[in-house]
C-alpha positions as CSV (number, residue, x, y, z in Angstrom):
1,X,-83.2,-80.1,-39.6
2,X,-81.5,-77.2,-40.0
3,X,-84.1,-74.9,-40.3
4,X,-85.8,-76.2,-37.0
5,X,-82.4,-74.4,-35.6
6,X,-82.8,-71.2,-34.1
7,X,-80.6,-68.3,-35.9
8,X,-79.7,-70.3,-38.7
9,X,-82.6,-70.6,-41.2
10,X,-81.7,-72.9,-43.9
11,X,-77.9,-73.1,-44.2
12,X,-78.1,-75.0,-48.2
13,X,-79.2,-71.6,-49.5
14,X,-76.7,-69.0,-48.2
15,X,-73.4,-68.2,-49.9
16,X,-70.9,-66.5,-48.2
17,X,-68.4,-66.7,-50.9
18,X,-69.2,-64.2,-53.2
19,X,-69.7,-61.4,-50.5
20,X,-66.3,-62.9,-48.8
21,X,-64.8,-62.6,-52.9
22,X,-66.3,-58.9,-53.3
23,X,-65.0,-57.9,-49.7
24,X,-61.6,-58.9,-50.2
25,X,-61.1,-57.5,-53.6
26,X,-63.0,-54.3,-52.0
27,X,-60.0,-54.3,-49.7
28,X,-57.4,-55.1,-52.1
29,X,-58.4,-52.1,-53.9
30,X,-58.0,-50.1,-51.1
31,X,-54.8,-51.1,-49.9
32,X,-53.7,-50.2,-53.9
33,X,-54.9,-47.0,-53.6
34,X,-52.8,-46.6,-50.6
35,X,-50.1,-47.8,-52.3
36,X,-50.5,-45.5,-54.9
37,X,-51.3,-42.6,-53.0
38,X,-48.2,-43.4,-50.8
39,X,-45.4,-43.4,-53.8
40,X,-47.0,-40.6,-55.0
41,X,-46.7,-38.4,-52.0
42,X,-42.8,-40.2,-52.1
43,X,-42.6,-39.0,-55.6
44,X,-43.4,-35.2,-55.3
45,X,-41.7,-35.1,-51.8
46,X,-38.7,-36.0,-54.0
47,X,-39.4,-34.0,-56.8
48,X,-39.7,-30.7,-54.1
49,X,-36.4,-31.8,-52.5
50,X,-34.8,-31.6,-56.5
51,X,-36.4,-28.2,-56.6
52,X,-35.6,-26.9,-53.9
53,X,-32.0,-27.9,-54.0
54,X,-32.0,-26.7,-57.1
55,X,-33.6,-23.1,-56.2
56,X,-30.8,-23.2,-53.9
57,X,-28.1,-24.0,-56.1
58,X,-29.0,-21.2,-58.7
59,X,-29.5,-18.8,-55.6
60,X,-25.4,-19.5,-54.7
61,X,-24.5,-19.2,-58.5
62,X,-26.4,-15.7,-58.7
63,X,-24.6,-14.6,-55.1
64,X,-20.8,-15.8,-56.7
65,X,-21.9,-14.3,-60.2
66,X,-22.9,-10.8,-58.2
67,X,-19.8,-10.6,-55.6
68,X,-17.7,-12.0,-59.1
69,X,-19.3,-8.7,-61.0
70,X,-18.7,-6.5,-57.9
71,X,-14.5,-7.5,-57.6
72,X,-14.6,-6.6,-61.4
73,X,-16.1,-3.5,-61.4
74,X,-13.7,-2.6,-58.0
75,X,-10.6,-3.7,-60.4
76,X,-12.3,-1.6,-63.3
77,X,-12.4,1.2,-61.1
78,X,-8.9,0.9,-60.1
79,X,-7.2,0.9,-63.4
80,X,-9.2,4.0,-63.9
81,X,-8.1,5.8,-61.3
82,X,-4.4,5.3,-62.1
């Protein structure tokens, strides 16, 4: 009966539930990757936002450290003068 059923062949012998199984897991895999790829790209975004602040921070202590050496070296020459 149902092969006289145009379209349908006989329905006894097809299995849709692997393919279904292997499809989903294909698409669970992805999604992972995307996961992963996502908290990555969260991770180093981070990690360049620490650096940079950091660049920045040792940038500010090298600009106090140079005017710091500059006032000294203006009191140095002072005390010579006199």
């Amino acid at each position: 009966m149902g092969s006289s059923v145009k379209g349908f062949g006989d329905l006894t012998t097809q299995t849709s539930t692997p393919k279904s199984v292997e499809e989903v897991t294909t698409e669970v895999m992805k999604a992972n990757k995307a996961v992963v790829l996502f908290q990555t790209m969260a991770i180093v975004s981070l990690n360049m936002r620490n650096l940079t602040l950091e660049v920045n921070i040792l940038k500010k202590k090298l600009v106090i450290g140079e005017m710091d050496k500059a006032m000294l070296q203006e009191e140095l020459d002072k005390e010579r003068n006199f």
